[in-house]
N, C-alpha and C positions, 0 to 999 in steps of 0.2 A: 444507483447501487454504489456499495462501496468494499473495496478490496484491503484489509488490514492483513501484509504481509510479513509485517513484525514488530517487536516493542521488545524496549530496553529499558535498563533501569539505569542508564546514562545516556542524556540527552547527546553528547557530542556522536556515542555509537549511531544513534536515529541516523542523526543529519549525515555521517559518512554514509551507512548504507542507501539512505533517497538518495543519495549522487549518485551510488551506483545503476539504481535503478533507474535515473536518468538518463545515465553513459549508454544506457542500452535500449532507452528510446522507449520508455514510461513517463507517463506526464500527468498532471495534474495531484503530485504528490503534496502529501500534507504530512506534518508533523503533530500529534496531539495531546498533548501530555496531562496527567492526569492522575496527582498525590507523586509520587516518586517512579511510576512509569509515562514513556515516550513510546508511541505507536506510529507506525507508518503504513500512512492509509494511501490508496490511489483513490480519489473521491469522482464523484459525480458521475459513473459509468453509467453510460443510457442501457438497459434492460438489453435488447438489439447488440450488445458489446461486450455482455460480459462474460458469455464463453468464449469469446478472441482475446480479450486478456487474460484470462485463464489459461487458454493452451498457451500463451504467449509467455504467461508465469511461468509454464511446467517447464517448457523449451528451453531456458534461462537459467532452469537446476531450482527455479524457487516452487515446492511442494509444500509446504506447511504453511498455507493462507485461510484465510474469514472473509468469505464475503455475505454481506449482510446487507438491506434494504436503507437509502440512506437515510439521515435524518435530518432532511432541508425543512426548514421551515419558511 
């Protein structure tokens, strides 16, 4: 699964906020961009985890998330 907890229409905004979400001990963040939007996804969450990063989201004040099944190929 994967966790898209925001997009910009400026890449440098992405890359500040995944530091933030680093600083607070989120991992496996990605950057995605795509035409003139940048999304910040937390990827790879196993099924088993993704309502602990969830509550882990809300806990941290981030409420306006997508999470969506990933797309590994």
């Amino acid at each position: 699964w994967d966790i898209q907890v925001a997009s910009f229409s400026h890449k440098e905004n992405a890359r500040t906020y995944a530091k933030k979400l680093q600083q607070k001990g989120f991992s496996d963040i990605v950057l995605r961009t795509k035409g003139e939007i940048t999304r910040v996804v937390i990827k790879n969450i196993p099924a088993n985890k993704v309502a602990i990063i969830e509550k882990k989201l809300k806990e941290n004040g981030y409420s306006d998330f997508l999470v969506k099944k990933s797309s590994q190929k």
